[in-house]
SEDRENTOR-410586 format. One record per residue (C-alpha): x, y, z; residue number from 0. Coordinates in steps of 0.05 Angstrom, whole numbers, always signed. Layout:
<rs>
X  Y  Z  NUM
...
</rs>
This chain:
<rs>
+152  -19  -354  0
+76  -34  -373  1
+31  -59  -425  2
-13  -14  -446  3
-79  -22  -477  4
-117  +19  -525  5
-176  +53  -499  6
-210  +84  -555  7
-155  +136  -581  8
-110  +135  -513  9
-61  +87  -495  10
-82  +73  -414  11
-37  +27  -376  12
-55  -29  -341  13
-97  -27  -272  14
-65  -40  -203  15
-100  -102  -180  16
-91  -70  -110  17
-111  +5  -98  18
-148  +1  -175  19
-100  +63  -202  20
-79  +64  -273  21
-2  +52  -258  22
-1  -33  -260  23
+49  -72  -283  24
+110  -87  -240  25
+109  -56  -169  26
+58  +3  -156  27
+81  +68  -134  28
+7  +94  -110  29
+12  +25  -61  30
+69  -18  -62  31
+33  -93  -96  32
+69  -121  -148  33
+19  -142  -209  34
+32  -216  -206  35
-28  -228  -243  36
-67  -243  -187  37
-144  -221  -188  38
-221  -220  -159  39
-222  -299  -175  40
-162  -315  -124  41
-161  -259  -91  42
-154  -296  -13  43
-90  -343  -46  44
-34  -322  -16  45
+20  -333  -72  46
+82  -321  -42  47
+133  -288  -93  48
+142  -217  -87  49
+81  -203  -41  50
+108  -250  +6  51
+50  -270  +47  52
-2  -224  +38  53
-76  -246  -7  54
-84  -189  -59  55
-162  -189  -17  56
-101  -175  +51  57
-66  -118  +19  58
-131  -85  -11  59
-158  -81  +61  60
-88  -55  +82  61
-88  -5  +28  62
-161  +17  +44  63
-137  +22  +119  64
-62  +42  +107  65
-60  +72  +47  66
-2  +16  +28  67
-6  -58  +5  68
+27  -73  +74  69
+31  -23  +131  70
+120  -32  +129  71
+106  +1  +60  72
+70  +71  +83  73
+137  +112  +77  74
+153  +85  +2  75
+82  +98  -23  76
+58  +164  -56  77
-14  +190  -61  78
-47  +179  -145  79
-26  +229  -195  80
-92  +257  -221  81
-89  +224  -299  82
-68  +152  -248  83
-148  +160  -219  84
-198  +118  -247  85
</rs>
């Protein structure tokens, strides 16, 4: 599933590169990226793999606009769960 990392006394997983939930690690529920360890310093690469050819700076603007990584994912996405919010 994920890695988590201690955070004081809780265990908090990993944060989505993409929509910035608490649920990274594999492929996000909240909006479809799959962690690929992609971040802020190469954010415009476009890495291919299981993001196909979206930029992880691509599918945060689609998310901010769509609400998904990619607008073909806005039926498999699901809004945060409240302990997912940062």
């Amino acid at each position: 599933m994920w890695n988590a990392a201690p955070v004081g006394d809780q265990w908090v997983p990993p944060v989505c590169p993409c929509c910035a939930c608490l649920t990274g690690g594999g492929t996000c529920p909240v909006c479809f990226w799959t962690d690929d360890g992609q971040g802020d310093a190469d954010a415009d690469v476009v890495r291919g793999g299981a993001n196909g050819d979206l930029s992880l700076a691509h599918a945060r603007l689609n998310y901010a606009v769509y609400g998904a990584s990619h607008p073909r994912y806005q039926d498999m996405v699901r809004p945060p769960r409240p302990e997912e919010r940062r």
